[in-house]
N, C-alpha and C positions, 0 to 999 in steps of 0.2 A: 504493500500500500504506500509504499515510498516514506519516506521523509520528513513530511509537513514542518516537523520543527528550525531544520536550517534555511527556513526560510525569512527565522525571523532574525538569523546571523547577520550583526553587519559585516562589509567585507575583510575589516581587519582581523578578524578572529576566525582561525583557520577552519573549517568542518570538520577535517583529520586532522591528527597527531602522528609526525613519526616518533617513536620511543628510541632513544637513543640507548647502543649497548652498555648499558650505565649499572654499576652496581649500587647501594646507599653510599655507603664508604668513597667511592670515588664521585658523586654528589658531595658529598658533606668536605669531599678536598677541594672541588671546583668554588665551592662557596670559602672557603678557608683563603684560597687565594684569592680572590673578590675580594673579598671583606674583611681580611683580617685583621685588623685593629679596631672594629667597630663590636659593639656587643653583640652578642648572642644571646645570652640569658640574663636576668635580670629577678633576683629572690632576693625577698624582703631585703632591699639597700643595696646590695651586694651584686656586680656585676662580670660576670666572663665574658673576654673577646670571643671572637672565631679560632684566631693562632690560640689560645689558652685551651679552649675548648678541645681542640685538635691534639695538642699535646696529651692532654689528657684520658682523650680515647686512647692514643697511640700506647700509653703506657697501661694501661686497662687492658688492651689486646693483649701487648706482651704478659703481660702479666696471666691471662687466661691459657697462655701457650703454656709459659713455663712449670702454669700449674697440670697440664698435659691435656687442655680440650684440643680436637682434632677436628678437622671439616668435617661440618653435618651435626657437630651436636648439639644438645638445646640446654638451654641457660634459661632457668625462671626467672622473672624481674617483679617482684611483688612488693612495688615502691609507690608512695602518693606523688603526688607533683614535685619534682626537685630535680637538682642539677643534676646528681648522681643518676638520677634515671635517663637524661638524653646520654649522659658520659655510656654506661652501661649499658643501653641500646647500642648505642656506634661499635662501643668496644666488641661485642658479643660479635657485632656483623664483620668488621675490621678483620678480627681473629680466624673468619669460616664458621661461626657458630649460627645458628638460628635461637631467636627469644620465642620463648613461651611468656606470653601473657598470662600475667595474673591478675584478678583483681584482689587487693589489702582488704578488703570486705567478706572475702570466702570465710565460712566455718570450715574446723578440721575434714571436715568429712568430702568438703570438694574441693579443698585445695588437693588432697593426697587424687584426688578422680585427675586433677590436672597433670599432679607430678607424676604419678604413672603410667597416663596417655601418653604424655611426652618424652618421657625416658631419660628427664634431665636429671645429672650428676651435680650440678650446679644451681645454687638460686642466692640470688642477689634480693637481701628483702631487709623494709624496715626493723628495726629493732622491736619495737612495741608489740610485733606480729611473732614474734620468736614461739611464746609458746603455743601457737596454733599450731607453727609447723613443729616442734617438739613432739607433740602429741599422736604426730605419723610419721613422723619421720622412719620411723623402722619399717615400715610398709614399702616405702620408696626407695630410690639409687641414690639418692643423694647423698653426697660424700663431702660437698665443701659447701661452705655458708657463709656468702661477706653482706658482714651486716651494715646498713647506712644508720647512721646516729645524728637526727636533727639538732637536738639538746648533751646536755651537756654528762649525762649519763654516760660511765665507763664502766659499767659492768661488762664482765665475762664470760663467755659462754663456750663452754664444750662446742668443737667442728667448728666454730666461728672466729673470721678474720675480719676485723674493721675495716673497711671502704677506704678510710685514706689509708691506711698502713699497707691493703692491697696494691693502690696504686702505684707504691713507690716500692714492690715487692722487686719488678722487672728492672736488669740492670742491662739490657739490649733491645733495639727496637723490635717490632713484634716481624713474624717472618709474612712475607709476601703469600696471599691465598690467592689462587685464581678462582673467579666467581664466572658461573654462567647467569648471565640475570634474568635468562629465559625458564632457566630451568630449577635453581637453586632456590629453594624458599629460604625468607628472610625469618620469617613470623607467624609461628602458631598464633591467631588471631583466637581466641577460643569463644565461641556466643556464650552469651549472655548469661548462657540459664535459665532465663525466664521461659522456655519452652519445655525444657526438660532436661535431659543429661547433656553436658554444657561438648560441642563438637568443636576441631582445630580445626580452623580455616588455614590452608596453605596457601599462605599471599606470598608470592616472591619478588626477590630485586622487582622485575619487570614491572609484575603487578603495580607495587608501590611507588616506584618514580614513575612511570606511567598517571596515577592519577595524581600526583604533585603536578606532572606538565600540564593535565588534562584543567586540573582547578586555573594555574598561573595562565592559562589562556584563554579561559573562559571570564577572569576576574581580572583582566590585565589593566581596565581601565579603573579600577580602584585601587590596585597596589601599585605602590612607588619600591623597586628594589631596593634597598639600603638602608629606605628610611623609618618600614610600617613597624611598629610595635603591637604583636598580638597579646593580651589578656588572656593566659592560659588556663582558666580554671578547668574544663574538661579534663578530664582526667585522661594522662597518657596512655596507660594500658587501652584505655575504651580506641577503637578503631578511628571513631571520626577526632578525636583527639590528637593521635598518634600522628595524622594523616594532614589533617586542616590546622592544625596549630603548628606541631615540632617540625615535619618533617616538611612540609609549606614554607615555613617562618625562614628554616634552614636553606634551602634554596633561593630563597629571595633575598637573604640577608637582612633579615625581619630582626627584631630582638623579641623574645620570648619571656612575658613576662609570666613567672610561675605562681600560682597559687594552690597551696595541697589540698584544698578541699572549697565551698562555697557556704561561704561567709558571710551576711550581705551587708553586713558594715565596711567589713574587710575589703570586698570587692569594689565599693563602692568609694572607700579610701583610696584603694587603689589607682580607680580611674581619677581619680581628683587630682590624685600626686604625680602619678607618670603618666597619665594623657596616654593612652593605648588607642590606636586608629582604626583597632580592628578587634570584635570580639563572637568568636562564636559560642556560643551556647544552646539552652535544650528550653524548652515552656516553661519546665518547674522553678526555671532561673529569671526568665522577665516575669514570670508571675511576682514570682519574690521580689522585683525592681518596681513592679508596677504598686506594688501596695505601698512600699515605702513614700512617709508622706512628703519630705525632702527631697526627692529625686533630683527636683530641678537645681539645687546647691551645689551638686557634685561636680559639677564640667562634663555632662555625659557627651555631650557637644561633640568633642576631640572623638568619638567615632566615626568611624566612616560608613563603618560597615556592620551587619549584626546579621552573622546566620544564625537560623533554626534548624538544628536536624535531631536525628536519635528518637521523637514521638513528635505524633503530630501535634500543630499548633492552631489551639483554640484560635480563632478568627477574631473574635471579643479581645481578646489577651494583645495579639500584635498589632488592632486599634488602638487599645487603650497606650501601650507604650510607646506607639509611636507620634503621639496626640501630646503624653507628655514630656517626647524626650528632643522630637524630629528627625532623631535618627531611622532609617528604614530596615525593618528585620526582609531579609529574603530567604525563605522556608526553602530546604531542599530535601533530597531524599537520598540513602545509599544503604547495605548490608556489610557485615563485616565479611562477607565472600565474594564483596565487590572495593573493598578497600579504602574509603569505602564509596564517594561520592562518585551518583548516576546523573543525580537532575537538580539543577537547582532553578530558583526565579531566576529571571536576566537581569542585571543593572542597568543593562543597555538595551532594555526593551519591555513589553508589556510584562509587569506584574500580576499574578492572579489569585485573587485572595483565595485560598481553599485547594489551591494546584500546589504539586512542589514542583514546578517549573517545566522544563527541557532539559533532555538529554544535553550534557554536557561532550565538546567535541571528541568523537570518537568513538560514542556512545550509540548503541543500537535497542532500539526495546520496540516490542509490540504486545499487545491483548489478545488470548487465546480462551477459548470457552473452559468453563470448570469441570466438567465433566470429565472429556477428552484431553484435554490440553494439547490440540491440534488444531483446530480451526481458530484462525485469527479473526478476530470481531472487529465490525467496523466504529468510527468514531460514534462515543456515547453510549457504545454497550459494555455489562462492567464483566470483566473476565480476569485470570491471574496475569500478572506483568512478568515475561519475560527478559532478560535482559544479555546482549553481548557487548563485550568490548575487550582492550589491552588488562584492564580493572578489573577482572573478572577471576576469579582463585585458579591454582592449580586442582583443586579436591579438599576431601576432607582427609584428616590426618588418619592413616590406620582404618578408614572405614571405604573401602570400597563400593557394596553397594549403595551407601548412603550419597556415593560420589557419582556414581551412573543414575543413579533418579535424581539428583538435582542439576545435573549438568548433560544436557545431550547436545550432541551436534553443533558444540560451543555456545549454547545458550543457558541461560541459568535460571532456574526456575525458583523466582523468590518467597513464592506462598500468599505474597499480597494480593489481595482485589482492590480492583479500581480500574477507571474507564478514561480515555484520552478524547480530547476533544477536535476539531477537527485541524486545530492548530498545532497539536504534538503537543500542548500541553496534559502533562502526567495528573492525575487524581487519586489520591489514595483512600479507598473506602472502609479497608478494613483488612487485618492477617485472615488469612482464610479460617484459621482454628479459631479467633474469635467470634466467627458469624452468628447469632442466635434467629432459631428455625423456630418461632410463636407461633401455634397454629396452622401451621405452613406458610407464614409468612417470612422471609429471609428481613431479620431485622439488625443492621449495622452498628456496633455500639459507639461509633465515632460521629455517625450522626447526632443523636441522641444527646452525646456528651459539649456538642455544640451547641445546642439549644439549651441545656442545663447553665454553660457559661455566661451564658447572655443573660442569666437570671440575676440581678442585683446583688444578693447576698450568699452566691458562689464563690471560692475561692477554688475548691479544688472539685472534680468529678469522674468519675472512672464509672463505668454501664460495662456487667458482665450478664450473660444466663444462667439461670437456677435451673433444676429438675422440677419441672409440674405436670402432675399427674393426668391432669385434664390436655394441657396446651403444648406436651411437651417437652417445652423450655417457656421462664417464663423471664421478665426484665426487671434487671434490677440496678437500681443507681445507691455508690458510695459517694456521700458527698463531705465534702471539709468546707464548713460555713468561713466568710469574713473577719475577721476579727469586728465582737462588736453585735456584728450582727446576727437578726433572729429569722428561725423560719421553723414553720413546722412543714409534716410529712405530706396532709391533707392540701396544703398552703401549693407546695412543688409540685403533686402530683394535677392540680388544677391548673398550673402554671402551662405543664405537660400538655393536656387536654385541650388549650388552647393555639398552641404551637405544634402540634404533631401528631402524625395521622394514629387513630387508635392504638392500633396492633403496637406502636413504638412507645404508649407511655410503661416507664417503669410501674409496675405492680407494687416493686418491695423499695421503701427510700431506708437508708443507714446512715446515722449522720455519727463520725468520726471528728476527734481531734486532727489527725494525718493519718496520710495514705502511707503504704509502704512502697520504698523507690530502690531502685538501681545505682549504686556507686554515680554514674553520671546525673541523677535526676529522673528515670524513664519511672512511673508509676507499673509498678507489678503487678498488669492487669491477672496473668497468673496466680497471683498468690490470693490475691481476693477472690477471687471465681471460686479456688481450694477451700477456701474458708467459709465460704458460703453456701458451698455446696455440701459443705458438713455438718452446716447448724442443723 
């Protein structure tokens, strides 16, 4: 059916990308030569060049050699936002190693699901996390453990070597690896969890400087090389972090400003003092911007730019912030077995509130019916979104046929519904496993949760299905009230009745303090459906 989206390219911004035979490691030298005296990272005050930065993998590497890791093997990184974690990342790829993703959020019982998928000898993790990994450690390969130390705590610990003292372990530079960037994965990306038993995306070299070019081409009229400063609260393990802040910031010669965790005083200090031009984030983070009653004091100004990805974005939500801040949020879409961004809004062209944009260049996707997932549906019918590109994983780690049903004939099969318009702009309706069948009515809980927002005394809402005897499945909304503000259930569900077709009001409302989220922000539509389907 062709195309429609590069139509709305203007000429400077290429449709293709070629991928240059590029490892990260030889990215992260290109940029070291560029920019070397200019910062890189930036944690609380404290600032690393590119040359500083550089060094520091360099001896990171070495140091991983002479402790005897060998091409191919995997290194965990189970670190909050910090300098150590870009050193660490570089160092592991520098070396020939591949990072296994962690998230510092895991309980014992899936961090060991992790370190035994991946067969790592090695994990690089905060201190404060020590005895989660104590607790399995016997279960797993792991033999060396450097620990990162924010504060000022010197305890000791059995199989554990401090981070700086690793560093300056290697007394020779590290040895030269040859890397295929085609073939070589860089990075166990591991999901989320929130689905179920958490799978290794194998993103390689290619994969990942691939959509570093694919972003800087698509966004080229908002970034200045040398100059942008990105806001890194995303958390690095998560995909779009990894990918749209570190590994982005790094080819551009961006400085990288780190924050471990989301703060919104913190953050919002932050933007005041360093003036950051660029900040991507998730919903649960402008909701948090949006309430605060000060916003306009901070200098939110100095952005340029404000993505949304990782969960979709209430429409109410990216009104309201942008009414009070003028900054423009552009909502995009990616998986972490596509590295993860596919689609975002255009800066340099039509915005669409409820869309997460176009294909970004080099990007291929079409709608196929749910049934079959062979016939491609024409514009405005909703079916699963396939996707190809350079961004697209090698497989899944260890799992073969989980890797031939999501991947045929280089297309990827994301699980999402949603329908494209006749312009190529993407629509996201819903993960296939969340769809609720009321009645036989296919009922979307993103819809649903759109109209809950737009309710005055909303702050937060997640819509899952219950088991009903009569219907089913029937609907139900968790909602987290305003601060302040009151509502009862009878009040919402009228509210419902007036806004949307029968079959879609919620039956059962739950009004909560907070929702339970994801190390990034994503609410765990998951975890509440499990708990509610237990009461």
């Amino acid at each position: 059916m062709g195309k429609p989206w590069l139509n709305h390219y203007p000429e400077h911004i290429r449709r293709e990308i070629e991928v240059p035979d590029l490892s990260l490691p030889e990215m992260l030298t290109e940029a070291i030569h560029r920019y070397g005296d200019q910062s890189a990272i930036y944690f609380y005050g404290e600032e690393i060049t590119y040359n500083q930065l550089g060094e520091m993998v360099q001896s990171f590497a070495a140091s991983l050699q002479e402790q005897g890791l060998e091409k191919g093997d995997r290194v965990a990184l189970m670190l909050p936002n910090c300098p150590p974690y870009i050193i660490s990342y570089y160092g592991i790829l520098l070396a020939g190693g591949m990072v296994a993703q962690v998230n510092p959020l895991l309980v014992d019982k899936e961090l060991a699901h992790i370190l035994i998928d991946s067969g790592s000898k090695t994990i690089v993790i905060y201190e404060p996390l020590l005895p989660v990994l104590h607790a399995i450690i016997d279960q797993t390969e792991i033999e060396h453990v450097i620990v990162v130390r924010l504060g000022e705590n010197e305890a000791k610990h059995d199989q554990a070597v401090d981070f700086e003292t690793f560093l300056k372990k290697a007394t020779t530079p590290p040895d030269p690896v040859a890397i295929d960037s085609v073939e070589d994965t860089a990075v166990l990306q591991y999901t989320g969890g929130t689905t179920g038993r958490s799978k290794g995306a194998m993103l390689t070299h290619r994969n990942l400087v691939a959509n570093v070019i694919q972003q800087y081409e698509y966004f080229q009229d908002v970034l200045t090389p040398g100059e942008d400063r990105v806001l890194t609260v995303i958390p690095l393990f998560h995909v779009y972090g990894m990918t749209s802040c570190m590994n982005l910031s790094l080819y551009t010669g961006a400085m990288s400003i780190l924050l471990p965790r989301f703060d919104l005083e913190e953050v919002l200090q932050t933007i005041r003092d360093v003036q950051p031009t660029s900040f991507p984030g998730v919903p649960t983070m402008y909701i948090a911007l949006n309430s605060h009653p000060k916003l306009s004091e901070y200098q939110v100004d100095s952005i340029k730019i404000c993505n949304s990805g990782s969960a979709p974005m209430p429409q109410e939500v990216l009104r309201s912030f942008e009414k009070q801040t003028g900054a423009t949020i552009l909502e995009g879409y990616g998986l972490s077995e596509t590295s993860p961004t596919t689609h975002c809004n255009p800066f340099f062209g039509t915005r669409k509130l409820g869309s997460v944009g176009i294909g970004v260049p080099g990007t291929d996707y079409k709608i196929v019916d749910l049934a079959e997932g062979t016939k491609e549906l024409a514009p405005g019918e909703i079916g699963e979104v396939l996707i190809k590109g350079p961004q697209v994983m090698k497989g899944y780690w260890n799992m073969p046929e989980e890797t031939a049903q999501t991947l045929q004939d280089g297309w990827l099969s994301t699980g999402d519904i949603a329908y494209m318009d006749e312009d190529g702009y993407l629509f996201i309706v819903d993960r296939k496993k969340d769809l609720i069948i009321a009645s036989g009515y296919n009922v979307y809980p993103r819809e649903v949760e759109e109209v809950l927002y737009e309710h005055p005394a909303i702050e937060e809402a997640v819509v899952v299905g219950v088991p009903d005897s009569y219907r089913g499945e029937t609907v139900k909304a968790v909602v987290v009230l305003k601060e302040g503000a009151s509502c009862k259930e009878e009040e919402l569900i009228a509210y419902c009745r007036k806004n949307m077709a029968a079959y879609k009001i919620p039956r059962i409302i739950e009004f909560r303090d907070e929702l339970p989220k994801t190390s990034v922000g994503k609410i765990l539509r998951r975890k509440i459906r499990e708990e509610s389907q237990n009461k």
